[in-house]
VEXRO-636321 format. One record per residue (C-alpha): residue in one letter; x, y, z. Coordinates in Angstrom, 1 decimal. Example, Ala and Ser with C-alpha at 12.3 -4.5 7.8 and 13.67 -1.06 7.14 Angstrom:
BEGIN
   rest        X        Y        Z
      a     12.3     -4.5      7.8
      s     13.7     -1.1      7.1
***
This chain:
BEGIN
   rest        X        Y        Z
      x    -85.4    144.1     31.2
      x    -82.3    144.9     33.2
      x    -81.8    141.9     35.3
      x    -84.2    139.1     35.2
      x    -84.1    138.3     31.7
      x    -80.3    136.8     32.3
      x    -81.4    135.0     35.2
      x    -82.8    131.8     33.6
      x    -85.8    131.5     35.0
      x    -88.2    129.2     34.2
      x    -91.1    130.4     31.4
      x    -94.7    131.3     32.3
      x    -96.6    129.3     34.4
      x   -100.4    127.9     33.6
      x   -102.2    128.3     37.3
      x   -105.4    127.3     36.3
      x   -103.7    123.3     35.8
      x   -102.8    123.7     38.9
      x   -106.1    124.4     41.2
      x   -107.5    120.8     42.6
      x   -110.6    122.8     44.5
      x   -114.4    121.2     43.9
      x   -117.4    122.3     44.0
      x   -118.3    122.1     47.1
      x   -114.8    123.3     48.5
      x   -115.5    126.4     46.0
      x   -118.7    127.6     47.5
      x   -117.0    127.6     50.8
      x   -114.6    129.4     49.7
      x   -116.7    131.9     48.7
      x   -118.9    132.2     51.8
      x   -115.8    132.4     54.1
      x   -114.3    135.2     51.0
      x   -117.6    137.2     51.7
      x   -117.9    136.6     55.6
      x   -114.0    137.8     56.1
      x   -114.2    141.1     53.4
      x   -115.1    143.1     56.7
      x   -112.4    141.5     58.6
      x   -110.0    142.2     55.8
      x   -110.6    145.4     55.0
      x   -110.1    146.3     58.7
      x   -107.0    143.8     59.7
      x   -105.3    142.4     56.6
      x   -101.6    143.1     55.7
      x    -99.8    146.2     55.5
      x   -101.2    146.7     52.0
      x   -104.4    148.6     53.3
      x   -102.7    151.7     53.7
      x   -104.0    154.3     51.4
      x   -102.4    156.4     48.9
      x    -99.2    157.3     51.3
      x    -97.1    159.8     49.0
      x    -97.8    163.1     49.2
      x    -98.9    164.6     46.6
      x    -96.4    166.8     45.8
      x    -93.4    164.3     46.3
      x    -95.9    162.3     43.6
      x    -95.8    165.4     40.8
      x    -92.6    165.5     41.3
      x    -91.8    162.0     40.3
      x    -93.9    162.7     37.2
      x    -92.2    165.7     36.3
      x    -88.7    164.1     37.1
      x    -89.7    161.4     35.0
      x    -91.5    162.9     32.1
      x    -88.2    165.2     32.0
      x    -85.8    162.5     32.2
      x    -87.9    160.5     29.4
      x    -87.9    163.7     27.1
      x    -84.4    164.3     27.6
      x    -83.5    160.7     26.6
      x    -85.7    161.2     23.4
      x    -83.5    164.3     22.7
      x    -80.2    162.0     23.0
      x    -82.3    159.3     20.9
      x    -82.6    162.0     17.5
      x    -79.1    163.8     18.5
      x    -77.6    160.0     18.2
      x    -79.2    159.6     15.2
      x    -77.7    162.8     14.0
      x    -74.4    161.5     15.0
      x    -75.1    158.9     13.2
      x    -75.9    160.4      9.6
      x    -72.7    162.6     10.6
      x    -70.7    159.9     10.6
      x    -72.5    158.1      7.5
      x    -71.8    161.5      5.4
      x    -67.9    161.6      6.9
      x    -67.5    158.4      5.7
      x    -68.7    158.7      2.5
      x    -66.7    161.9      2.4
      x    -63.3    159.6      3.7
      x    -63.9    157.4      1.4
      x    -64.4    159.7     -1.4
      x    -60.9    161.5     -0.7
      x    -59.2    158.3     -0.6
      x    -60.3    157.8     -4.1
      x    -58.9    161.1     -5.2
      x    -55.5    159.6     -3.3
      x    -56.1    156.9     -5.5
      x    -56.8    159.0     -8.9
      x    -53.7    161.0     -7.8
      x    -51.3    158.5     -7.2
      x    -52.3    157.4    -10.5
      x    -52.1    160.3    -12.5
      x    -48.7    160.8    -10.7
      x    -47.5    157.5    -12.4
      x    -48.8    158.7    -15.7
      x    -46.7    161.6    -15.7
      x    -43.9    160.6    -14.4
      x    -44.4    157.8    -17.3
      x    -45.0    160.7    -19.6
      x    -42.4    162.1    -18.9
      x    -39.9    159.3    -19.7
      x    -41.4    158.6    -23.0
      x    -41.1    163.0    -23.6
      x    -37.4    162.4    -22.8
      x    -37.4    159.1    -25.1
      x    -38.4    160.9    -27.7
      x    -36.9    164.1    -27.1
      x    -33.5    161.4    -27.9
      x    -34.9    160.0    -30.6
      x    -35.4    163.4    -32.9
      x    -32.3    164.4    -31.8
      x    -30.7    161.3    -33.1
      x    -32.6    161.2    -36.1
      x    -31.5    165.3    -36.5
      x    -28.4    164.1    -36.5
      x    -28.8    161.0    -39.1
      x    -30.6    164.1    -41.4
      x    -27.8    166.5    -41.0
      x    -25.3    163.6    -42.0
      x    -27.4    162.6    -44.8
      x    -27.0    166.4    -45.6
      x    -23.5    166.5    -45.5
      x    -23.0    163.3    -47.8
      x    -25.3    165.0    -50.3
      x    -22.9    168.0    -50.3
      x    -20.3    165.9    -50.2
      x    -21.1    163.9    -53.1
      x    -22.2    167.0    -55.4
      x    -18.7    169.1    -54.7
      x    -17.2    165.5    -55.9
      x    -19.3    165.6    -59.0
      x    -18.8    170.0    -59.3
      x    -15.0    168.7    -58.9
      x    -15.2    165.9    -61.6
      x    -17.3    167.9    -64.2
      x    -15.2    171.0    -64.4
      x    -11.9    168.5    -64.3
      x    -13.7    167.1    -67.5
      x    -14.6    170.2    -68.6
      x    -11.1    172.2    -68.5
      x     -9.3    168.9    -70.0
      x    -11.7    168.7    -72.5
      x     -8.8    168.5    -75.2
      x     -6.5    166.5    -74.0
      x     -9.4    163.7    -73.5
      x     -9.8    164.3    -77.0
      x     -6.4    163.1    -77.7
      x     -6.5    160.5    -75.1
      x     -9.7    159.1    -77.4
      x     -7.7    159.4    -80.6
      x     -4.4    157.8    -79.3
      x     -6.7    155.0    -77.7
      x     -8.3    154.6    -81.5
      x     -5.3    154.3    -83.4
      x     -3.2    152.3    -80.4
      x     -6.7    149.6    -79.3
      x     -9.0    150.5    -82.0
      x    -12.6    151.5    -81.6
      x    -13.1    149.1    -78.7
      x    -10.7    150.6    -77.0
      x    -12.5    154.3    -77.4
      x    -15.8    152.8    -76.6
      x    -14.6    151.5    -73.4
      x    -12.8    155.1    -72.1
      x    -16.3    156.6    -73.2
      x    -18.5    154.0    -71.4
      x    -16.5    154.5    -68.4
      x    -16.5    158.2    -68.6
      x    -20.2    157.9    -68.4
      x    -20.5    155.2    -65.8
      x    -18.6    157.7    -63.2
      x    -21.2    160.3    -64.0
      x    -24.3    157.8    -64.0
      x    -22.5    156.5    -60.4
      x    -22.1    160.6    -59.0
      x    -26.1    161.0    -60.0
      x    -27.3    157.8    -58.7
      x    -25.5    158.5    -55.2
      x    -26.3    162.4    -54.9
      x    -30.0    161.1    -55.5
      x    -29.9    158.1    -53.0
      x    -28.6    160.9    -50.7
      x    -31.5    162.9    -51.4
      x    -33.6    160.5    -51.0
      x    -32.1    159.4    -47.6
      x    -32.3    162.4    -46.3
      x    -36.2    163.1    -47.7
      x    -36.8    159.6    -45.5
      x    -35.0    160.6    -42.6
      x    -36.6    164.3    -42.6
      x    -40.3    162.7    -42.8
      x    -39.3    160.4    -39.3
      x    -38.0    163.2    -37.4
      x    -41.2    164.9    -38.5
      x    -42.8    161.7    -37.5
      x    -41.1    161.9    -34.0
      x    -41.5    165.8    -33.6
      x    -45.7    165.1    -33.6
      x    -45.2    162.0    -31.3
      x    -43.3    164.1    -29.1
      x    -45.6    167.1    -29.0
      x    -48.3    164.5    -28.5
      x    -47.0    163.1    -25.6
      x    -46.6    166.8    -24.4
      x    -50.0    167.3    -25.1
      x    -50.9    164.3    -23.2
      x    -48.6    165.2    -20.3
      x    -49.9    168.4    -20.3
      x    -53.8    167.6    -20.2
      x    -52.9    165.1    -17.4
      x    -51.3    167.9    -14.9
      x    -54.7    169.7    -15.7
      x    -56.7    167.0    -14.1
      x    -53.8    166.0    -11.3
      x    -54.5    170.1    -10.6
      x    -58.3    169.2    -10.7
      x    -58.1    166.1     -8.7
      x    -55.9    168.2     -6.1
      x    -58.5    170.8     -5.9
      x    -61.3    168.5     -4.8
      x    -58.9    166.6     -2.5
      x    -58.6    170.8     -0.8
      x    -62.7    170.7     -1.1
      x    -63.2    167.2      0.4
      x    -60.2    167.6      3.0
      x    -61.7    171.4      4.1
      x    -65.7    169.0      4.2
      x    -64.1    166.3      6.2
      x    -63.2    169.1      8.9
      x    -66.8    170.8      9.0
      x    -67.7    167.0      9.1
      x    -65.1    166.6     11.8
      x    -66.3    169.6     14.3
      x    -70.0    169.3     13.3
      x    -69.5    165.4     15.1
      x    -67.5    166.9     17.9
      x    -70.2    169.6     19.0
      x    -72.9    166.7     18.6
      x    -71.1    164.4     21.1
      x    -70.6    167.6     23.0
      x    -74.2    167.7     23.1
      x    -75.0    164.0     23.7
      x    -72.5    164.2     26.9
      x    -74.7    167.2     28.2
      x    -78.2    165.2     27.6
      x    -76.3    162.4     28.7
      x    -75.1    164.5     32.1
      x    -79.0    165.9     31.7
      x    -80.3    162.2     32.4
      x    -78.0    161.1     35.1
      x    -79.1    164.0     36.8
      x    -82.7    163.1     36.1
      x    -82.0    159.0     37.3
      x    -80.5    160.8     40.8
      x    -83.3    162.8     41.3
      x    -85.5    160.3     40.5
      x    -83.8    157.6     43.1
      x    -83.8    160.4     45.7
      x    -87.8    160.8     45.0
      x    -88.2    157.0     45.1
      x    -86.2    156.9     48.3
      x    -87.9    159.9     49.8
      x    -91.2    158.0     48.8
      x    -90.4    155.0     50.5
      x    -90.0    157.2     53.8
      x    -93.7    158.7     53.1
      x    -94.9    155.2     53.0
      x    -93.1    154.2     56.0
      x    -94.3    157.0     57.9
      x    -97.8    156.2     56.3
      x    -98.2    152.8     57.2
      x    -96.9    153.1     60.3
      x   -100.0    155.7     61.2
      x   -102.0    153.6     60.0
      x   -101.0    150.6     61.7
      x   -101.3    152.6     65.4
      x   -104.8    153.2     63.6
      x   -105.7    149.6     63.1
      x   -104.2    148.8     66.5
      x   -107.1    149.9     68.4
      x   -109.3    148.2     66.0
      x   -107.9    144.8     67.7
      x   -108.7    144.7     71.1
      x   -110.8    142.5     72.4
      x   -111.0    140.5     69.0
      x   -111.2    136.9     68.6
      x   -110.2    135.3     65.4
      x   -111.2    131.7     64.2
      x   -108.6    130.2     61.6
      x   -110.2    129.4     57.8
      x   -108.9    127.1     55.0
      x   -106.2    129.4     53.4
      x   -107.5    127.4     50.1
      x   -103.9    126.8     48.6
      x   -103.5    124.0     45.7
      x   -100.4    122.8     46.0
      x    -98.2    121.8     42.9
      x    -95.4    123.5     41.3
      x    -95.4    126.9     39.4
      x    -93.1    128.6     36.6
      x    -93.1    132.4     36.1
      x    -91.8    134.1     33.4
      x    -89.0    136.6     33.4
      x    -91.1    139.3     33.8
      x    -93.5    138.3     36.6
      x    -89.9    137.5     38.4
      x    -89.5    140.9     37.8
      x    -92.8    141.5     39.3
      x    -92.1    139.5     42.2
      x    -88.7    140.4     43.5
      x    -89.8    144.0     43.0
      x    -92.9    143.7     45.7
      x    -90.4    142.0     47.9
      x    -88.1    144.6     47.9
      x    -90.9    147.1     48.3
      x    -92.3    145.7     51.3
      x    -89.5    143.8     52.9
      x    -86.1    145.5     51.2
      x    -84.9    146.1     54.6
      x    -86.2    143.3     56.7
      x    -83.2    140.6     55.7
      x    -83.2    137.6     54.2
      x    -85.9    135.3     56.3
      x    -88.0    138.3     56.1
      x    -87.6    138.7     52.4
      x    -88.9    135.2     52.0
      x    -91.7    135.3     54.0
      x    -93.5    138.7     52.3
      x    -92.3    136.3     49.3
      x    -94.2    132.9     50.4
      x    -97.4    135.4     51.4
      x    -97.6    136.3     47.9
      x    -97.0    133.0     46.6
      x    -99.4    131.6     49.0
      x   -101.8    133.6     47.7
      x   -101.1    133.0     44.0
      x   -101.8    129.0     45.2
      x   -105.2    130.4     46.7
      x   -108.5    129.8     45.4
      x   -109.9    133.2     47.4
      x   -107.1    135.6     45.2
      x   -106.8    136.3     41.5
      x   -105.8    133.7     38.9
      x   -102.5    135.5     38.4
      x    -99.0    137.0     40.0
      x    -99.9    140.3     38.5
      x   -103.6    140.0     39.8
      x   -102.8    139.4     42.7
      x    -99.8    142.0     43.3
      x   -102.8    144.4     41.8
      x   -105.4    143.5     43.6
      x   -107.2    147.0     45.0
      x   -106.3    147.4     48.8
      x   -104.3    144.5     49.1
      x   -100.8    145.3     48.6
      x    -99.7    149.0     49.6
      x    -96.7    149.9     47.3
      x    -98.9    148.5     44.1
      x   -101.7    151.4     45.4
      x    -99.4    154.0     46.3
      x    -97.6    153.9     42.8
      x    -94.3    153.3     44.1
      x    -94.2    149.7     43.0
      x    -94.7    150.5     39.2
      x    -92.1    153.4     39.9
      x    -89.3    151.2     40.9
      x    -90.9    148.2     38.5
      x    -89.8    151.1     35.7
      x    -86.6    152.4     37.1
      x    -85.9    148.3     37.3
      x    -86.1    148.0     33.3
      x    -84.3    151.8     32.6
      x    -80.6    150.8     31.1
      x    -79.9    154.5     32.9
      x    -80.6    153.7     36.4
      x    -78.7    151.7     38.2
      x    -80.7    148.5     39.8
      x    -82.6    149.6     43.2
      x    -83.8    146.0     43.6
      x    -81.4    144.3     45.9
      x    -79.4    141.1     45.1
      x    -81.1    139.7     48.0
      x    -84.9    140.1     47.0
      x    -84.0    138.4     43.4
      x    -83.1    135.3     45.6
      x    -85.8    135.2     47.6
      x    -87.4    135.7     44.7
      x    -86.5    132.7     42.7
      x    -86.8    130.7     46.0
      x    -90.1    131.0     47.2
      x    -91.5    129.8     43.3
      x    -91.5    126.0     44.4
      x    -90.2    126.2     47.9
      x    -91.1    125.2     51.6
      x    -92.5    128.5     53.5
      x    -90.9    129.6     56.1
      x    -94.6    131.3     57.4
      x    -96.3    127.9     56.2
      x    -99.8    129.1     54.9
      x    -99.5    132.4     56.0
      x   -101.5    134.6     53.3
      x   -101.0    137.9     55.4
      x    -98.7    140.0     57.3
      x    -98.6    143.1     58.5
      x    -96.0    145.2     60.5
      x    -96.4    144.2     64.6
      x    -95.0    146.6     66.7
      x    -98.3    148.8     66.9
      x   -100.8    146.2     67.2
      x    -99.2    144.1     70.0
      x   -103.1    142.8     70.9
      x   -103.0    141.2     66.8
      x   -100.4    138.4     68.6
      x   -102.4    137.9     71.8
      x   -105.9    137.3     69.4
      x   -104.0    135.2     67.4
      x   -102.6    133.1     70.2
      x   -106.3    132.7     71.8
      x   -107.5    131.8     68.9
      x   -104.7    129.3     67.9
      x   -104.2    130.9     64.7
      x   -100.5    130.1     63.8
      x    -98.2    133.2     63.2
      x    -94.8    133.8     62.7
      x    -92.9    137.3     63.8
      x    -90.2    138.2     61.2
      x    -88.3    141.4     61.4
      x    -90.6    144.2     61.9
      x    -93.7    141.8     60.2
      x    -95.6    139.3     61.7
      x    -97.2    136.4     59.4
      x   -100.4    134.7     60.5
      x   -102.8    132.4     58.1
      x   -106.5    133.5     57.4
      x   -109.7    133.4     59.5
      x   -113.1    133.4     58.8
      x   -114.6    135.5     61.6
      x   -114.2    137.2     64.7
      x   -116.1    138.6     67.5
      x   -116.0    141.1     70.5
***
C-alpha cells in the first residue's frame, strides 16, 4: 500500500463492541429500515446512480489494465534475467580475478626461478673453474715428477757415487738416509698427483651436481611459463565472457527501459481513462439527479432515529485506504468541509444499526454508494496500491480521512447526501418537515426519515 501504510493509523477496529441498541430499539429499526427501502431507493444519496461508464470507456480500462499488468510481468522475468546476468558476470569477475591472482603468482615464481637459474648458472661456473685449477695442479705436479724422474734417471751414475762417497765418508747410515729421502720425494710427488686427482674427481661430481640442479630449475622455470601461458589464455577466454556478459546486461536494461517506458505509457492511459471516467459519472449522476428531481415535488418527509452508537472507532490501514478513496471519489473536488462531510455520512453510517457491520460493507453496499457500483472506486482503490502510478488520491481526502474516525460531524447525523442543484424541492421538503440539512459545495446533507407522503 502506497500511502496509508506510513500514515500511523490506528489498527482495525471491533464495531460490534461498540453498538449499545436493544431489543426493542432493534425491531424499530427494522420497521423504519423496511418502511423507508421505497423512499431510499427513490431519494437516497448520490450513490443510486446506475452503472455510469460507458461501456466502451469500461473495456478500455480493462484492456489498459490487463496490458499494463502483462507488461509489468514481462519487466518482472526480464529483471530476473538481469539478475542471473549479473550473478553469472560476477562469478565470471571473480573468476578472472583469481587468474590475476594465479598470474601474479606464477610471475613471482619465475622471476624467482630465474634468480636461482642465474645462482646457479655462477655456481658451475665457479666450480668449472675450481675443476680446471685442480686440472692444472695435477699437470703441474706430474711434469714436476716427469722432471724429477728423468733428472734421476740421466744422473743415474753419479748418484751411484754420491751413495759410495756417503758410505765410505758417514757409513751405511749415511747411504740409508740419501736412499730414504730419495724415496720420500717420490712417495710425496705420488701422494700429491693422486690428492690432485682426487680433488678434481670431487670437484667434477659437484659441478655435475650443479649442472642437474640447474637444468632442474630450468625445467621448473620452463613448466611454469607453460601454465603462466595457460593461465593467460583463460584470463583472453574469461575477459572475451565478461564482454558477451557485459552487452548481454546492456541490451536487457535496454529492454527493461522499454517495458519500463511500455508501463508508464500504460499508468497515463490508465489515469486519462480514470479521469475520463470520473466525467461519465459526473455527467451520469447529474441525469439522474434532474431524474429524481421530479420525483420530489410535493413530498413530505418525517425525520427517523438515524440509529448511530456512539463510541470511538479504529480502522486499519487498509480500510483508511478504503475510506479516503470514496472521499475522493465522491467529494475530490468539493474542498475540504465538503470532503468531511461525504466523510462523516459514511462514518455515520458505519455507527448505524440500519447499515452493515463493517467500512467495507457499507462502502459496498448494492445501490448505495455510486463510484463502489460503477467500478471506478476499486479502479482508483488499485491504481492507489500500484508503486507505478503516481497517487490520484489527494492529500486532502487522506486528512479528512483520518479526521472524521473519532471526530465531531460537521452534517451532525446526516447519513445521506446527494448533489442539490437539480432537486431544489429536496430543501424545501426537508425544511417543512424539519428534517435538519446542511448544503456543502455542490452536496447537500440531511439525516434519515421514515416516511413521506403526497
Amino acid at each position: 500500500m502506497k500511502r496509508c501504510a506510513s500514515r500511523g493509523f490506528p489498527g482495525c477496529r471491533q464495531k460490534g463492541s461498540l453498538q449499545n441498541t436493544v431489543g426493542i430499539n432493534e425491531a424499530k429499526a427494522m420497521g423504519k429500515k423496511i418502511f423507508c427501502l421505497f423512499l431510499i431507493l427513490c431519494l437516497c444519496s448520490s450513490a443510486l446512480t446506475a452503472m455510469a461508464v460507458s461501456k466502451d470507456t469500461q473495456n478500455r480500462i480493462d484492456r489498459t489494465k490487463q496490458e499494463k499488468e502483462e507488461a509489468e510481468q514481462k519487466k518482472k522475468e526480464a529483471e530476473a534475467e538481469q539478475n542471473e546476468l549479473n550473478s553469472a558476470r560476477k562469478s565470471m569477475e571473480n573468476y578472472l580475478a583469481d587468474l590475476g591472482k594465479q598470474s601474479k603468482s606464477l610471475n613471482e615464481q619465475i622471476a624467482i626461478l630465474t634468480g636461482d637459474i642465474e645462482n646457479k648458472e655462477a655456481e658451475v661456473a665457479a666450480k668449472l673453474e675450481e675443476v680446471n685449477a685442480a686440472q692444472e695442479e695435477i699437470e703441474r705436479r706430474y711434469e714436476d715428477m716427469k722432471k724429477r724422474i728423468q733428472y734421476m734417471y740421466e744422473n743415474g751414475q753419479d748418484n751411484m757415487t754420491t751413495y759410495l762417497a756417503s758410505v765410505l765418508s758417514g757409513g751405511l747410515g749415511n747411504l740409508l738416509n740419501q736412499v730414504e729421502f730419495a724415496s720420500r720425494i717420490s712417495e710425496y710427488d705420488r701422494e700429491m698427483l693422486e690428492s690432485c686427482r682426487k680433488l678434481k674427481a670431487e670437484l667434477e661430481v659437484q659441478q655435475k651436481e650443479l649442472e642437474d640442479e640447474q637444468e632442474a630449475l630450468q625445467l621448473l622455470k620452463e613448466e611454469t611459463e607453460k601454465k603462466k601461458e595457460q593461465v593467460a589464455s583463460q584470463q583472453r577466454a574469461a575477459g572475451s565472457k565478461l564482454s558477451q556478459y557485459d552487452e548481454m546486461l546492456a541490451q536487457k536494461s535496454g529492454e527493461i527501459d522499454n517495458i519500463e517506458d511500455m508501463i508508464a505509457e500504460k499508468a497515463k492511459l490508465l489515469n486519462e481513462l480514470i479521469q475520463k471516467a470520473e466525467a461519465e459519472e459526473r455527467a451520469a449522476r447529474l441525469k439522474a439527479a434532474q431524474e429524481a428531481a421530479a420525483a420530489m415535488d410535493g413530498v413530505t418527509v418525517i425525520e427517523g432515529d438515524p440509529g448511530i452508537s456512539r463510541g470511538e472507532l479504529s480502522l486499519s490501514d487498509y480500510e483508511m485506504l478504503l475510506l479516503a478513496t470514496m472521499i475522493y471519489c465522491e467529494a475530490g473536488n468539493q474542498g475540504t468541509e465538503g470532503q468531511l462531510a461525504v466523510g462523516y455520512v459514511i462514518m455515520n453510517r458505519v455507527r448505524s444499526n440500519l447499515y452493515p457491520n463493517s467500512l467495507e460493507a457499507v462502502l459496498r453496499q448494492s445501490r448505495q454508494f455510486e463510484p463502489a457500483g460503477s467500478g471506478r472506486f476499486d479502479l482508483v482503490l488499485k491504481a492507489e496500491q500500484d508503486d507505478d502510478i503516481p497517487n490520484i488520491v489527494t492529500q486532502s481526502c487522506w486528512n479528512a480521512a483520518a479526521a472524521v474516525v473519532n471526530g465531531t460531524s460537521n452534517v451532525g447525523d446526516s447519513l445521506f447526501f446527494r448533489t442539490c442543484a437539480p432537486v431544489p424541492s429536496l430543501q424545501a421538503n426537508l425544511e417543512a418537515a424539519g428534517v435538519p440539512y446542511w448544503i456543502i459545495g455542490a452536496h447537500i446533507f440531511y439525516y434519515y426519515w421514515t416516511s413521506y407522503s403526497r
